[in-house]
C-alpha positions in Angstrom: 27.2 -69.8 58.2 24.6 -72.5 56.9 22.9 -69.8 54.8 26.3 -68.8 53.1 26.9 -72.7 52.4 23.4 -73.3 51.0 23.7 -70.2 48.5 27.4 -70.7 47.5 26.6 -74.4 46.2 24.2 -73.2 43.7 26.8 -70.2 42.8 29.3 -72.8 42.2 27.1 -75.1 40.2 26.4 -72.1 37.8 30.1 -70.9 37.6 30.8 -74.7 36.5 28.1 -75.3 34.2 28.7 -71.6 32.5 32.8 -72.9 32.2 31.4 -75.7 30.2 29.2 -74.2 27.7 31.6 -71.0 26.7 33.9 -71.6 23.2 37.5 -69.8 23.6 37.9 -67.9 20.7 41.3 -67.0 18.5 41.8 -65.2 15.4 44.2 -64.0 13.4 44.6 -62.7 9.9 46.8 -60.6 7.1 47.2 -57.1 7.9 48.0 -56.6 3.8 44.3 -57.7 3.4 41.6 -54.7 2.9 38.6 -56.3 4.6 36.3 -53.9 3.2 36.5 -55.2 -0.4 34.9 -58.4 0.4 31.4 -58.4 -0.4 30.1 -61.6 -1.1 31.2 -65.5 -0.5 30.7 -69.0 -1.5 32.0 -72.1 0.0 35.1 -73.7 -0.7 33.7 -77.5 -1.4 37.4 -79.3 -1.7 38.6 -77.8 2.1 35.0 -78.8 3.4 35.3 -82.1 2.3 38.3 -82.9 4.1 36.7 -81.6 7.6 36.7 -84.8 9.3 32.7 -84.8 11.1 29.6 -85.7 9.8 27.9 -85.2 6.8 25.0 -83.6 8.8 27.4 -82.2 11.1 28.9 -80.1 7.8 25.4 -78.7 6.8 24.8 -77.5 10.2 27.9 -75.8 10.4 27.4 -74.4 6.8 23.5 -73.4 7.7 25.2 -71.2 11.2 27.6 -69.8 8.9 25.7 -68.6 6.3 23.3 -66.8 8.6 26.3 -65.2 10.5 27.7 -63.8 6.9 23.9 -62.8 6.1 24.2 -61.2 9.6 27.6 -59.0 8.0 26.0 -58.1 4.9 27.7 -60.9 2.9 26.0 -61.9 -0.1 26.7 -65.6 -1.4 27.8 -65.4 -5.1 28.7 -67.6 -7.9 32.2 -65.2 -8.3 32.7 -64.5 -4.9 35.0 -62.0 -2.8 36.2 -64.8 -0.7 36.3 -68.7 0.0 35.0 -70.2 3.3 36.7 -73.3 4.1 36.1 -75.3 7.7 38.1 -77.9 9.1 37.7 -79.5 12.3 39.8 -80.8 15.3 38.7 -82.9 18.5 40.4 -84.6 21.1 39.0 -86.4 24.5 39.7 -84.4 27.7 40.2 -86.3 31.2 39.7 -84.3 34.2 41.1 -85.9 37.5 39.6 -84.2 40.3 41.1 -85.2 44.3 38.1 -85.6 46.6 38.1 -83.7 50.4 39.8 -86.3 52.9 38.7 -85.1 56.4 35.5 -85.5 58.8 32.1 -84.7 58.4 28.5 -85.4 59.2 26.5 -87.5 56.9 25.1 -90.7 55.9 26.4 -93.8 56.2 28.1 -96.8 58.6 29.5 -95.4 62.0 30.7 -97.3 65.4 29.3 -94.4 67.4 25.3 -94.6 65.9 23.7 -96.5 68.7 26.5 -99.1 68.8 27.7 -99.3 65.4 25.5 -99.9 62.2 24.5 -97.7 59.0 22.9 -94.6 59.7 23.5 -90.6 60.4 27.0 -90.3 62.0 30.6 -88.3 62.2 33.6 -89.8 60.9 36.5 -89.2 59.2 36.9 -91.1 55.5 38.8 -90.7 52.2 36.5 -89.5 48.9 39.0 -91.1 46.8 39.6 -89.6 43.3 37.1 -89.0 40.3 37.7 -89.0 37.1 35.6 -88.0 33.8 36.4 -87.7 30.3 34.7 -84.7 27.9 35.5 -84.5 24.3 36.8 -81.0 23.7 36.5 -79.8 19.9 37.7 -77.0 17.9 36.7 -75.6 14.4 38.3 -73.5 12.5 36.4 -71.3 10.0 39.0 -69.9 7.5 38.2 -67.2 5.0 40.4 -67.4 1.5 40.8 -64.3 -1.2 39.1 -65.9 -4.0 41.6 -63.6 -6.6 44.7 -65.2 -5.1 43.7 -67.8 -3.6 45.5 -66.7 -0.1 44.5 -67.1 3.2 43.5 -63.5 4.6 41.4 -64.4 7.8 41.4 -67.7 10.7 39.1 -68.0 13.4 39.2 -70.5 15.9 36.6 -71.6 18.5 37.8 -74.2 21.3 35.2 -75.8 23.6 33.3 -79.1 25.1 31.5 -80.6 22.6 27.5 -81.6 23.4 27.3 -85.8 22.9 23.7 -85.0 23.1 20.7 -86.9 21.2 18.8 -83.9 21.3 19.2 -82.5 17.9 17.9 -78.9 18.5 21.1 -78.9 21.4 23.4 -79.9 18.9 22.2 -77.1 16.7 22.3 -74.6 19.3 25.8 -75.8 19.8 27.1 -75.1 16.6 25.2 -71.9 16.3 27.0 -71.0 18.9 30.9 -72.1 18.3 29.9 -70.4 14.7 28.7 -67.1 16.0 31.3 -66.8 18.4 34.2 -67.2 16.0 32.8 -64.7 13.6 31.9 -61.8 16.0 35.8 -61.8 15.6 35.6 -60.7 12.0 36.0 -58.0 10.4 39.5 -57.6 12.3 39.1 -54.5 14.5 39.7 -52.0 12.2 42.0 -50.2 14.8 44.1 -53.1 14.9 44.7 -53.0 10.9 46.6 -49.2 10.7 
């Protein structure tokens, strides 16, 4: 019984920390569209300006997406096939978590160690409630007919945010929420007949 505890706590642990770092993806798009005319892009400055982050934040988002377009065979162009426009969304998340209230062995003041006093007892005690906050963050990455200026394709990525200092996480990040939302694109070309 010991053995399953000890191994189950590290399975939970990685089950909890894998939760955290995964984006939720959502697309959708126009089923008049034909995907397979778009050949090359540029950025569509006025909707990036009004995405609400950083500066840096914007080129790093801009860097991830033109490798994923590279990645698709996009080519960026001066009289492009389609607009790329980001905008972003975040909001803080609070998590209120109800701690065990029943016995248990461990640590701490008990009337039956040796006559009261701090030390290694069993006793019965309330762990009270946690809370912690997370700031959760969505980007959208929207693709626009440059022709008709119409919006053919959305994708959405939902997920915590890294507050870290380490700039190389942050980057890894973004790669990440980027890539994710565009292995949704092209639109499964099933799905379009």
């Amino acid at each position: 019984m010991k053995k399953m505890k000890i191994l189950a706590i590290p399975l939970l642990v990685v089950l909890f920390l894998s939760s955290c770092t995964s984006v939720r993806v959502l697309s959708d798009y126009d089923r008049a569209a034909n995907f397979n005319e778009y050949k090359s892009y540029a950025f569509y400055k006025t909707g990036i300006d009004k995405a609400q982050i950083s500066d840096l934040d914007k080129k790093r988002i801009l860097r991830a997406i033109e490798t994923e377009m590279g990645s698709k065979g996009f080519v960026k162009s001066d009289s492009p096939d389609i607009l790329v426009s980001i905008f972003t969304k975040e909001r803080e998340q609070v998590d209120v978590y109800n701690n065990y209230w029943g016995g248990g062995f461990g640590w701490g003041w008990s009337p039956y160690y040796w006559g009261g006093g701090f030390g290694p007892g069993w006793g019965w005690g309330w762990g009270g409630n946690s809370v912690s906050t997370r700031t959760e963050g969505s980007l959208y990455i929207d693709l626009i007919d440059a022709k008709n200026k119409e919006l053919v394709w959305q994708g959405k990525g939902v997920g915590t945010l890294s507050n870290s200092k380490n700039i190389e996480k942050k980057e890894a990040r973004i790669q990440e929420f980027v890539s994710e939302i565009l292995q949704q694109y092209p639109p499964n070309a099933v799905a379009l007949k």
